[in-house]
FIRO-405782 format. One record per atom (N, C-alpha, C): x, y, z; residue in three letters. Coordinates in pm, whole numbers, plus 50000, padded with zeros to 5 digits. Layout:
XYZALA/...
% end
This chain:
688259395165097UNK/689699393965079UNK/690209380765137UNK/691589374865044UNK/692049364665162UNK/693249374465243UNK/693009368165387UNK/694599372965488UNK/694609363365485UNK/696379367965539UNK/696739361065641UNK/697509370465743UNK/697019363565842UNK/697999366165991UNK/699239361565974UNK/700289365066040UNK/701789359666072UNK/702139365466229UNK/702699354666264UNK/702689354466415UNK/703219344066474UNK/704429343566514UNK/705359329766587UNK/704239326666724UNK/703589335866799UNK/702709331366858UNK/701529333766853UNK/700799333766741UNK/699439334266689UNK/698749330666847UNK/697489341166857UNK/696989348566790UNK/697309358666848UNK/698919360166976UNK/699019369167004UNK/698299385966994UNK/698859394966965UNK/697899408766946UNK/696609404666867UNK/696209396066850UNK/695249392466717UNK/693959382366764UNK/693889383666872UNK/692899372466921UNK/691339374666890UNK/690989391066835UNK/689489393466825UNK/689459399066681UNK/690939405166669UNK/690789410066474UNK/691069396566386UNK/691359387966451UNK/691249372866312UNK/689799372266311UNK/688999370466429UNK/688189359966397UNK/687119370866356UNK/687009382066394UNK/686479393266364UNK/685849395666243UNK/687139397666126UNK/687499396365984UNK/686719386665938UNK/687479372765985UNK/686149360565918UNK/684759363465904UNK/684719367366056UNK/683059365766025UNK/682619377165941UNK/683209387565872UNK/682559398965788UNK/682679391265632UNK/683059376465638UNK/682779372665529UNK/684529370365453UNK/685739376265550UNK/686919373065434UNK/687579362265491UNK/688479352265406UNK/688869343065402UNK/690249342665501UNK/690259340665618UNK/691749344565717UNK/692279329965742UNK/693559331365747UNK/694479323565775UNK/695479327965836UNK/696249322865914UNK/697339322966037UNK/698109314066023UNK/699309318265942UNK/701169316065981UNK/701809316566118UNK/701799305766127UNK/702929302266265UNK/703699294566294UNK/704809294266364UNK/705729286366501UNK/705279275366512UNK/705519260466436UNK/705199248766472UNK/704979244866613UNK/705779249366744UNK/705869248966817UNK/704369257766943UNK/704749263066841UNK/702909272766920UNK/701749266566940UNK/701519263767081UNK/700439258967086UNK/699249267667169UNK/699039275467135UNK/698379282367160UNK/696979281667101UNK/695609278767119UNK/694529278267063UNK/694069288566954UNK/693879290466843UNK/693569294166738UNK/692209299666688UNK/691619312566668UNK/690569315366609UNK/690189312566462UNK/690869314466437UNK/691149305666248UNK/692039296666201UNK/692049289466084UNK/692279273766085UNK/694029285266057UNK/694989276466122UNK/696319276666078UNK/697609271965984UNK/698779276665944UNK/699729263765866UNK/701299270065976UNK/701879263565934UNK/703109264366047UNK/704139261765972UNK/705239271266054UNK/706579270465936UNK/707609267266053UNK/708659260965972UNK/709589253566093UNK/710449261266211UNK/710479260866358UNK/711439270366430UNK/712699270866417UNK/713159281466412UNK/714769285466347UNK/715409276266457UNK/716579271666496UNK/717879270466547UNK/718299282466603UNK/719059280566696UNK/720089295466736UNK/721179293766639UNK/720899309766589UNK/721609311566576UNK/723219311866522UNK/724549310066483UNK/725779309666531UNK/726259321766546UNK/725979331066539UNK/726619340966497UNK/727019349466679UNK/728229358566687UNK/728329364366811UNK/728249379466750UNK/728029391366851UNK/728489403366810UNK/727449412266788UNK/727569423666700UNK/726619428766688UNK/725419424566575UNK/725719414466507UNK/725109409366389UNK/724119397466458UNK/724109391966570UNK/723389382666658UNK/721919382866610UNK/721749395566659UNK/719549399666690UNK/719559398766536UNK/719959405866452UNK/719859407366298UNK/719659390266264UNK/720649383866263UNK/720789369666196UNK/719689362766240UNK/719219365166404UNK/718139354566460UNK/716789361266315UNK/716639371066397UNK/715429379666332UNK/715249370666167UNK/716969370166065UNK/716329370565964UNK/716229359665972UNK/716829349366038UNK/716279334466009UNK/715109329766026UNK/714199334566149UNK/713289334066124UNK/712699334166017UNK/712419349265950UNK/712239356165802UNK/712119347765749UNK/713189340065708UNK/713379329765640UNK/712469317365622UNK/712749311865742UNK/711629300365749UNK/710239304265719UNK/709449317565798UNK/708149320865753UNK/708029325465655UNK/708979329265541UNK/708829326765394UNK/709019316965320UNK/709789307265331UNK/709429292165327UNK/708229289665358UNK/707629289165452UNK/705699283565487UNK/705329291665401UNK/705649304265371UNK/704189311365252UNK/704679305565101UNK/706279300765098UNK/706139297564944UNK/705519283764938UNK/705819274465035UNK/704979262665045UNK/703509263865017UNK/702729277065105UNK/701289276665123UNK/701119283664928UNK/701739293464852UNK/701819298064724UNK/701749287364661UNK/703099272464676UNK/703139264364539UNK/702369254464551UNK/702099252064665UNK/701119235564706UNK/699849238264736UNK/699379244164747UNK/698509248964818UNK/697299262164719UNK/698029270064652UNK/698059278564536UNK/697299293264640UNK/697629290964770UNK/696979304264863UNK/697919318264803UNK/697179325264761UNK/697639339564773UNK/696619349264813UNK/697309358764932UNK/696389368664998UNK/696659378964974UNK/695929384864978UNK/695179401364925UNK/695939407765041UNK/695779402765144UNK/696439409965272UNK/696859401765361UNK/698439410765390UNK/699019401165519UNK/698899413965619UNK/698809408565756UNK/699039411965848UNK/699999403165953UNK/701099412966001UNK/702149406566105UNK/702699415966145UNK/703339408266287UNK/704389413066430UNK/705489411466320UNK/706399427766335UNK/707479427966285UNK/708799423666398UNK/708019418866508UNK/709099418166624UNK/710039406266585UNK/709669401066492UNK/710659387766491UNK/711179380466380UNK/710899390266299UNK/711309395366181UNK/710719383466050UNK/709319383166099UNK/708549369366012UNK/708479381465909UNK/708239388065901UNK/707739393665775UNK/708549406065650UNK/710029402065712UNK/711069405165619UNK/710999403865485UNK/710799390165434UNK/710589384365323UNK/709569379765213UNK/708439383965304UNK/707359379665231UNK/706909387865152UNK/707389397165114UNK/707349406665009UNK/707659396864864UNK/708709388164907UNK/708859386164805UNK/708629369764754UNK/707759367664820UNK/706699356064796UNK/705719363364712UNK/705169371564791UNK/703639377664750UNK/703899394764730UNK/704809398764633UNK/704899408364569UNK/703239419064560UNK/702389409664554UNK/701309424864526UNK/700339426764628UNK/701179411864715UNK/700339418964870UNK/699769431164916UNK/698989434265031UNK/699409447865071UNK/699809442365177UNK/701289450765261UNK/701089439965394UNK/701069452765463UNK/701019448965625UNK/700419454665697UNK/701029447865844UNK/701799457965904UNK/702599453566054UNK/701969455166135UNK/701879452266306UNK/701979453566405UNK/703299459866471UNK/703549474866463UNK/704819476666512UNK/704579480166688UNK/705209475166716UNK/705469471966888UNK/706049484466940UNK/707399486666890UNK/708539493366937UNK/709799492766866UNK/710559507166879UNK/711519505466832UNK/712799511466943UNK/713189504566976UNK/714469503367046UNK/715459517566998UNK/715609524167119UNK/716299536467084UNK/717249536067179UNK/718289546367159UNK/719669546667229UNK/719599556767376UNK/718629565667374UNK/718299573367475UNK/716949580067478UNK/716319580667614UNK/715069584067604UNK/714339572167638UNK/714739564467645UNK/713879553667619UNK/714429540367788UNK/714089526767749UNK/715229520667821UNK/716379518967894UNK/717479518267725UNK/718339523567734UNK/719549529167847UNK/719899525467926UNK/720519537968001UNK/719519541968132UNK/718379539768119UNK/717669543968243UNK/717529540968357UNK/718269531068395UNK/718259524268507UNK/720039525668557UNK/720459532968579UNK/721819531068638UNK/722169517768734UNK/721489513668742UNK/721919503268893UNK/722319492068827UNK/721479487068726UNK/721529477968643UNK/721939474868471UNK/722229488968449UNK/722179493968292UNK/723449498168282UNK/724089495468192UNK/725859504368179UNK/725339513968048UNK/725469526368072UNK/724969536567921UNK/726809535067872UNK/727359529267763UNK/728569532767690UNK/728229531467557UNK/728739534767425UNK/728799534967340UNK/728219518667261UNK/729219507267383UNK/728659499967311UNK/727339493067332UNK/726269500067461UNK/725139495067464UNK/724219500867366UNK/724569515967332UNK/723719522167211UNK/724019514667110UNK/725249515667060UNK/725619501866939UNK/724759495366915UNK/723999487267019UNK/723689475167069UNK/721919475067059UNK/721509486367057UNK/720119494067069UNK/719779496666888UNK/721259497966872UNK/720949503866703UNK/720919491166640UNK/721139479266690UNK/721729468166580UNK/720209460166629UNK/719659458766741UNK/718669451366769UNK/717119459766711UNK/717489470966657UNK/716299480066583UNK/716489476366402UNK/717859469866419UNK/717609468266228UNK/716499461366124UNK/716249452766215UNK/714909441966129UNK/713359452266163UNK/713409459066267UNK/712109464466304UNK/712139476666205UNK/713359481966171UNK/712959494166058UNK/713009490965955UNK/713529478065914UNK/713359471965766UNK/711809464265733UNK/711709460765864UNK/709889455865833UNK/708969469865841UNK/709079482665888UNK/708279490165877UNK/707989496865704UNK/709829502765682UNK/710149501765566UNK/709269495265449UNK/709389484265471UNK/708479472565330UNK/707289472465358UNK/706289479365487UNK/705389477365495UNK/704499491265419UNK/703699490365402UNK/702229494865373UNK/701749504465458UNK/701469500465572UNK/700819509165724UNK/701529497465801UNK/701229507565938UNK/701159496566029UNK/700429506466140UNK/700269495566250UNK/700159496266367UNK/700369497366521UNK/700239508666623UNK/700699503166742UNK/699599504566827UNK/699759499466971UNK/698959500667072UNK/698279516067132UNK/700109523367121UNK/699739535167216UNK/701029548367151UNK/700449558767172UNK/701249568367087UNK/702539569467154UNK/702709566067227UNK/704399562867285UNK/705189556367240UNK/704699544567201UNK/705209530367100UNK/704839536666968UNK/704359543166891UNK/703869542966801UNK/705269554966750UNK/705609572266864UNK/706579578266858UNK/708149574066924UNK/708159560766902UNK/709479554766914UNK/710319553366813UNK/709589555666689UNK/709959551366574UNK/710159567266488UNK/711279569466399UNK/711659577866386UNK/710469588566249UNK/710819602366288UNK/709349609566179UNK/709589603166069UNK/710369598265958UNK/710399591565882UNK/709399581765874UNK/709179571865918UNK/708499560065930UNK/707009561266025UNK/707259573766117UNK/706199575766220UNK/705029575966124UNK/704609578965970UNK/703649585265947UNK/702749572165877UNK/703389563765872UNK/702729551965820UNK/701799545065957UNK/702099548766101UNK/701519542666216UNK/700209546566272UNK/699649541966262UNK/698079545566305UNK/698069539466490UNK/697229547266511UNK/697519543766694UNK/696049538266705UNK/695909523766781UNK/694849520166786UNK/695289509666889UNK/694739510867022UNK/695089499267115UNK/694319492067064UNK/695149476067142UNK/694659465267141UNK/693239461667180UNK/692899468667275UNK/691429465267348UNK/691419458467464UNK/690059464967545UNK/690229458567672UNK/688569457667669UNK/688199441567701UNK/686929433267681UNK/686229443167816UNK/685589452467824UNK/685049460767941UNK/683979453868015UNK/683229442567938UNK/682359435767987UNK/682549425768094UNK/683609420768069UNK/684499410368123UNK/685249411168212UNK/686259419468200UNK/687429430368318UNK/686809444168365UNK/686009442968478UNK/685009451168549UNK/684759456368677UNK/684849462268760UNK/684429457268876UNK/683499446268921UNK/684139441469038UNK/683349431569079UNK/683269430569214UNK/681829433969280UNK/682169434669447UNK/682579420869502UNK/681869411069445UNK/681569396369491UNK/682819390169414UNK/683899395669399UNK/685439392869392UNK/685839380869482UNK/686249369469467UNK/687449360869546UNK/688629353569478UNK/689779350669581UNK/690499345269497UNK/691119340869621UNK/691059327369619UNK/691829317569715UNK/693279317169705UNK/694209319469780UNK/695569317069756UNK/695569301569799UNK/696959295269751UNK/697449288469780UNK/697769281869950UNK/697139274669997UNK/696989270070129UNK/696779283970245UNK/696259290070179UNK/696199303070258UNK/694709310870257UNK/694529319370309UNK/693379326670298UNK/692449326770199UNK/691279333670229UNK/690899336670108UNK/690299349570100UNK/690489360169971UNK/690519370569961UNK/689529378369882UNK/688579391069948UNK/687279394569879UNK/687839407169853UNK/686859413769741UNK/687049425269709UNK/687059436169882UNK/687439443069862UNK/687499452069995UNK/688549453770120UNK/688769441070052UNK/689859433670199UNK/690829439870174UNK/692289441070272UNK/693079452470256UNK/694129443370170UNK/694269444270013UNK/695129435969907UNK/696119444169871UNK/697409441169844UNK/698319448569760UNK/698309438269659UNK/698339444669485UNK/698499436569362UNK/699819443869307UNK/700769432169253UNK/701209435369164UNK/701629427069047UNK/701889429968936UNK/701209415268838UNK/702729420068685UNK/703459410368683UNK/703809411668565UNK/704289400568504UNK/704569401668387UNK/704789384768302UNK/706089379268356UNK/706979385868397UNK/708199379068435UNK/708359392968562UNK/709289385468681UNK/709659393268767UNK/710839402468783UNK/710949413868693UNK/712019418968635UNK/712509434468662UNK/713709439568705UNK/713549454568670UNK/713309457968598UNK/712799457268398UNK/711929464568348UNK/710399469068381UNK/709899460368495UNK/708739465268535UNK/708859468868665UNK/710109473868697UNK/710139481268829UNK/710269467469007UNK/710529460268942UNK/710239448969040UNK/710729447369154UNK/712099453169165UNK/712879459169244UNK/712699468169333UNK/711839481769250UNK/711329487569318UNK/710489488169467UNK/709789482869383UNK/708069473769445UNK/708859466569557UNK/709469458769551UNK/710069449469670UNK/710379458369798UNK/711279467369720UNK/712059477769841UNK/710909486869931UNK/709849490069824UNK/708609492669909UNK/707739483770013UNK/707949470870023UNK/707129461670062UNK/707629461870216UNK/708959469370274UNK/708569466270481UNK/708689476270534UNK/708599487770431UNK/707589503270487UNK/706079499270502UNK/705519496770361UNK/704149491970386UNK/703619481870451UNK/704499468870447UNK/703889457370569UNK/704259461570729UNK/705199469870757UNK/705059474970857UNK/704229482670941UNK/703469493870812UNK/702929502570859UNK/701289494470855UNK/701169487770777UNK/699869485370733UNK/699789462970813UNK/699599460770947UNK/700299450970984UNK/699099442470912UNK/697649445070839UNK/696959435470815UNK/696939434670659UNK/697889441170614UNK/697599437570410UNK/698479425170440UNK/697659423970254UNK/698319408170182UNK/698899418070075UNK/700089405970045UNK/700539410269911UNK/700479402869826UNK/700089404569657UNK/700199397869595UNK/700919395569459UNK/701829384569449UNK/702989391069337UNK/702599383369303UNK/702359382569109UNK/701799376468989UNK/703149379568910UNK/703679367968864UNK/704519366168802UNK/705859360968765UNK/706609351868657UNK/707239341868664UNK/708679344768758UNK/710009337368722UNK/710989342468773UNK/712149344268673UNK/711469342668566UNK/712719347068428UNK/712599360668398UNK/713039356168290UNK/713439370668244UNK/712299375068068UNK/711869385868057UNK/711039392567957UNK/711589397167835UNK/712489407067912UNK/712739418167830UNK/714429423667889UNK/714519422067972UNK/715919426668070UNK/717209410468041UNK/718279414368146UNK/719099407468170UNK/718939395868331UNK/718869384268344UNK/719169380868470UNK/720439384268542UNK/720019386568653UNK/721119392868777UNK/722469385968710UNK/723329396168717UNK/724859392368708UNK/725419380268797UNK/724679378568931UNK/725849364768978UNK/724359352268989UNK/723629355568882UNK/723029343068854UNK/721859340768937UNK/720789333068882UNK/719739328568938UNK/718709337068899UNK/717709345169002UNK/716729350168932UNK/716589365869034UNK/715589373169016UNK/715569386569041UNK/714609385869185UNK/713979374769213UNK/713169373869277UNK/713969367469401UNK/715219358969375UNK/715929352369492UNK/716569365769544UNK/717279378469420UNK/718379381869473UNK/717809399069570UNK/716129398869548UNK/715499407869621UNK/715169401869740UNK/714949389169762UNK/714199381069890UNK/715819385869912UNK/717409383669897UNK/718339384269995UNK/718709394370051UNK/718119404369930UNK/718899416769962UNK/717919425970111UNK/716279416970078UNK/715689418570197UNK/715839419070301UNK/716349403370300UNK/716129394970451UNK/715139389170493UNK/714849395870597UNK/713669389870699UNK/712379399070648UNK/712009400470486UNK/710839405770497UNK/709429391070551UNK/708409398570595UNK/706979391670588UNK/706789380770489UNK/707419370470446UNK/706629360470418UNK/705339355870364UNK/704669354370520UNK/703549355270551UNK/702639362470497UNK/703259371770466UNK/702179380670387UNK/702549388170240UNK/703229379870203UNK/703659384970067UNK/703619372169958UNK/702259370169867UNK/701929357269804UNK/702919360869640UNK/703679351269613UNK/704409347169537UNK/703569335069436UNK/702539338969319UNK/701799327269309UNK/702419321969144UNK/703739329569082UNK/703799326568969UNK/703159331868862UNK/702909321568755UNK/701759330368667UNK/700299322668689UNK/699589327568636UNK/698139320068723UNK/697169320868589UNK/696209314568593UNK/694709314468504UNK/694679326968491UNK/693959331668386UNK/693379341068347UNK/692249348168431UNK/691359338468480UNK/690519343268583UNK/690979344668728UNK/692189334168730UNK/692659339068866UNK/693329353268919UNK/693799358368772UNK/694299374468788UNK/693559383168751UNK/692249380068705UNK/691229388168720UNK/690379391668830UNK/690589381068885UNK/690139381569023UNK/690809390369137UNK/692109387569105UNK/693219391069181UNK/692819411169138UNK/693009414969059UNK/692799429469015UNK/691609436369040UNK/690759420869040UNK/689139430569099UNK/689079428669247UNK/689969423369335UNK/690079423769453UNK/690849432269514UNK/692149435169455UNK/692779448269517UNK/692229455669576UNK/692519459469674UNK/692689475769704UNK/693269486869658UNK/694789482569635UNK/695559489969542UNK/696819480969438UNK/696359486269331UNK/697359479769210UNK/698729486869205UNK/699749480969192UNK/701009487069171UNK/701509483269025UNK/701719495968966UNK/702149494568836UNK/703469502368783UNK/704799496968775UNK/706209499868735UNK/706739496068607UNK/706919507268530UNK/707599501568413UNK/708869513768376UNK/709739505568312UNK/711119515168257UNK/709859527268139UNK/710239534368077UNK/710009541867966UNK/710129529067832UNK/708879520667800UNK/709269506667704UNK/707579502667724UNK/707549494367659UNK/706029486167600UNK/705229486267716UNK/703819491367686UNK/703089495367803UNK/702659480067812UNK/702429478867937UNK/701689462567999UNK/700009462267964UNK/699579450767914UNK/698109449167925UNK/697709451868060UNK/698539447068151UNK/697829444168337UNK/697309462768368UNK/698259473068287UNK/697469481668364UNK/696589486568308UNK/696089485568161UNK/694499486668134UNK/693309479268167UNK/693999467168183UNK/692759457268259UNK/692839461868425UNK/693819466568532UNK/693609474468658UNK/692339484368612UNK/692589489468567UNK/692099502168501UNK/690499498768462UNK/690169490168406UNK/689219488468372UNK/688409482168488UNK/689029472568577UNK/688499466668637UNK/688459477568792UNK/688469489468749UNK/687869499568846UNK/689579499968950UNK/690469494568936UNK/691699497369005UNK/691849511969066UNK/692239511469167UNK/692899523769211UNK/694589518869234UNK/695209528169106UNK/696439519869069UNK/697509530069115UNK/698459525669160UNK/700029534269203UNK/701079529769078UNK/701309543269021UNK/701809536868862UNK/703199548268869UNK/704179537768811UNK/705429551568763UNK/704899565468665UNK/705529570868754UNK/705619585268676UNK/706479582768550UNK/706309573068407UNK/707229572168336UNK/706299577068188UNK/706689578968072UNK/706129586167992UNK/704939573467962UNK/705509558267927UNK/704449552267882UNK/703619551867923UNK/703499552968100UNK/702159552568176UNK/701189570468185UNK/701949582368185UNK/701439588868168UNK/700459597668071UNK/700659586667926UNK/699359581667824UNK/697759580267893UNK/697979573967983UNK/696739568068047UNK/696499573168158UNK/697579574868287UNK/697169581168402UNK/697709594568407UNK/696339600768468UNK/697369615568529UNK/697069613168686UNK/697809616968726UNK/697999615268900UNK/696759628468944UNK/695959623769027UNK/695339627969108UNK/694009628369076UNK/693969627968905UNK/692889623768821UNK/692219610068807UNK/693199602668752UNK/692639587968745UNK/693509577068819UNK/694119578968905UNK/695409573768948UNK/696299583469037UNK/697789572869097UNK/698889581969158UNK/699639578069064UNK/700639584969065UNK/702199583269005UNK/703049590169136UNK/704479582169066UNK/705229582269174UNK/706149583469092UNK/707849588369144UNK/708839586269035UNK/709009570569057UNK/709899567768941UNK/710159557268968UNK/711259550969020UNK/711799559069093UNK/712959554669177UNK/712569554869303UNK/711869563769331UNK/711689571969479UNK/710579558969580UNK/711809555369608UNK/710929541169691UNK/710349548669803UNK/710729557069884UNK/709919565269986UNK/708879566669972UNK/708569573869821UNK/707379577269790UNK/706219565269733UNK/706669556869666UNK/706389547169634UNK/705739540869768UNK/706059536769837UNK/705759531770016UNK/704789540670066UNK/704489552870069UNK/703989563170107UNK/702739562070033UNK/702389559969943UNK/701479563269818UNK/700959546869851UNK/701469540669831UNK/700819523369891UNK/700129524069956UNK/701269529270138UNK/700519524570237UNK/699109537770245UNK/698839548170167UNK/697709557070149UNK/696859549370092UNK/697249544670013UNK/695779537369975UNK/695109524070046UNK/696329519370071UNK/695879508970214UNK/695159513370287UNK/695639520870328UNK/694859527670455UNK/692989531370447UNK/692599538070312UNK/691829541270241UNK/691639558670213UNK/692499561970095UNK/692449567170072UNK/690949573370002UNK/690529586470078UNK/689459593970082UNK/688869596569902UNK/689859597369859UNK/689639602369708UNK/689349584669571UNK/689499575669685UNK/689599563369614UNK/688319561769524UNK/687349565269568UNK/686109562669440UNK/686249564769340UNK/686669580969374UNK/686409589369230UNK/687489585769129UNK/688679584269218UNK/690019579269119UNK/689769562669054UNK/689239554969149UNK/688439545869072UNK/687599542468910UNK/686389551768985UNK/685439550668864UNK/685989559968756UNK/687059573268735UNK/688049577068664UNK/688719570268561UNK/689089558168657UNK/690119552268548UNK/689409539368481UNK/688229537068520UNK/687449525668475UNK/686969537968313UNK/686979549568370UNK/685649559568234UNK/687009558868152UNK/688229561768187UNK/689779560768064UNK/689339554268001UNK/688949537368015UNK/689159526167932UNK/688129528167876UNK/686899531267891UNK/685639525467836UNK/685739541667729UNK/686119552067773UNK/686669557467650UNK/687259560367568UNK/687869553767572UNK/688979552667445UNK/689979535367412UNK/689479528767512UNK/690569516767491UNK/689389506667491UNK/687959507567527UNK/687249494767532UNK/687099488167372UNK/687199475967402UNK/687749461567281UNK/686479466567180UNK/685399467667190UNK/683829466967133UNK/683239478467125UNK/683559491267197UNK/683049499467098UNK/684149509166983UNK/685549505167062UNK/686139518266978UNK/687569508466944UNK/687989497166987UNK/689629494066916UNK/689079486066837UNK/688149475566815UNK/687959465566724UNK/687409472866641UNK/686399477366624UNK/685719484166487UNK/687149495966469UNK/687799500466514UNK/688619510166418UNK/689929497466354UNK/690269488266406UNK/691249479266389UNK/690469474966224UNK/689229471366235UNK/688589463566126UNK/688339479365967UNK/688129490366025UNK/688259499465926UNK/689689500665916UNK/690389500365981UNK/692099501465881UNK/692569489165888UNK/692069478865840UNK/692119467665791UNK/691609469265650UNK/690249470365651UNK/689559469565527UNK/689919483065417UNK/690649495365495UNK/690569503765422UNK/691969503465339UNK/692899492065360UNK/693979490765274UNK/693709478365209UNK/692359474865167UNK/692429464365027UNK/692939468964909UNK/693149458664837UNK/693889464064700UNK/692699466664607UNK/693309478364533UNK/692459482964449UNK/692119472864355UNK/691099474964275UNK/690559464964153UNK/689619453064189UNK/
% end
């Protein structure tokens, strides 16, 4: 077959099913974000980045979304008239609404989404955070208008895809039945335990597997991943525990949430609301190499993992894999993967007491840590490892929606 991929940041979700595909012999190509520079498993073409926007209101997310659309149907009619490419199969992230239109470039496509999530008014996000969240009419509004392009790309699609049956039942029974649940994958060979673990901080120590580590790791430093939380836990546990390190992985913008109302970032307005926490022992390293947070996860002692009810994080299947003994919200997306006492703790996710409590236990060394260990390493390797079970099922419901004839 020919694909193509579509993806403003190629090869995003797609880094082992492009090149995968090729090598079984079909012809792949990858649509993207001029601006993306991201290294590439298959040769690419690039379509121009939208502008913001003008629009205010509830029509905002809609207009960005379709402009996009727009432009990445422009690159496929370019790659159609100049080029004379037409593919048998597309595959794309409906998150950004590249693949609105290409229906009607390539009418006998089959296409084929990546659905992420769909943004709901309750249950979800939404409303779940009182401290920071206003639930009124017009934030559901607001939930319903930023879900319009994601149910119009499921809509036009064929099948699609999600990571995890949480994301996959976000989306209403209508549309649920087109979603096949197939995580992304986690390379088990690679993200492992490792006794002979180090990872040098920044003018500071240096840190081996065993040593008493707190991890916590997310792409931006945000209350959607509980960040807040985690903080408020940090001078119960550096108190009680006077020889851990801490280690915070991750930027100071924003992901998925709002930045603090009187400005700046989430990470200044927890250091104030602190004070005089430890310093000294709380490493702030940004975002880091790939191996440097692998390192960082196979060195823990204990992983801390917080998220609202919303898109589960890669960091806690790679904890997970890499033999973590992880302290995770009691929230529905994480309770997919962990059950407390089985492969992991959970905690609510408010209950900073407990949260602190459940830390400084595993600091300490908690008695049950092996077994909850090698537990959550057997989760991944059964059911989420990249090579024996998400890539070969990714590549059969790939191949099993070619077009007939």
């Amino acid at each position: 077959m020919k694909i193509l991929f579509v993806h403003q940041n190629f090869p995003g979700q797609f880094p082992h099913l492009a090149p995968a595909l090729a090598a079984r012999g079909h012809q792949v190509l990858a649509l993207t974000d001029e601006k993306n520079q991201r290294p590439s498993p298959v040769p690419t073409v690039r379509y121009k980045t939208p502008d913001a926007v003008q629009v205010n209101g509830l029509g905002r997310s809609y207009a960005g979304h379709a402009e996009r659309g727009y432009l990445a149907a422009r690159g496929a009619r370019a790659l159609r008239d100049r080029h004379g490419f037409t593919p048998d199969l597309i595959i794309g992230h409906s998150g950004w609404g590249e693949t609105l239109f290409l229906r009607e470039i390539w009418p006998d496509a089959r296409l084929l989404i990546y659905a992420e999530l769909l943004y709901r008014t309750r249950g979800h996000d939404v409303g779940f955070d009182p401290e920071f969240q206003e639930t009124t009419d017009e934030s559901r509004m607001l939930a319903i208008a930023r879900s319009a392009h994601l149910v119009q790309g499921l809509v036009q699609a064929d099948a699609a895809i999600a990571p995890t049956r949480y994301q996959a039942d976000s989306f209403p029974p209508e549309l649920r039945g087109k979603i096949t649940v197939i995580h992304d994958g986690i390379d088990t060979a690679r993200v492992r335990p490792n006794p002979a673990a180090r990872l040098t901080l920044p003018g500071g120590p240096v840190l081996r597997a065993g040593d008493e580590v707190l991890s916590y790791v997310s792409r931006s430093l945000e209350p959607y991943r509980g960040f807040h939380i985690f903080m408020r836990a940090l001078p119960a546990v550096l108190a009680a525990r006077p020889q851990a390190q801490v280690v915070v992985v991750g930027a100071e913008g924003t992901s998925y949430g709002n930045a603090p109302k009187e400005g700046g970032s989430w990470k200044a307005r927890m250091l104030a609301e602190l004070g005089d926490l430890d310093l000294s022992r709380v490493h702030f390293l940004g975002r880091v190499a790939y191996d440097d947070y692998l390192a960082l996860i196979q060195v823990a002692r204990v992983h801390c993992y917080l998220t609202y009810p919303f898109v589960l994080s890669w960091s806690l299947t790679e904890a997970m894999a890499a033999g973590g003994y992880v302290v995770a919200s009691d929230t529905e997306p994480v309770r997919e993967l962990i059950r407390d006492g089985e492969n992991g703790r959970l905690v609510p996710f408010f209950d900073v007491a407990a949260l602190s409590s459940a830390l400084v236990g595993g600091l300490a060394g908690d008695p049950d840590a092996g077994r909850l260990r090698a537990a959550a390493r057997a989760t991944i390797l059964d059911g989420y490892d990249l090579h024996r079970h998400s890539l070969p099922r990714q590549i059969e419901w790939v191949e099993s929606h070619a077009p007939m004839g």
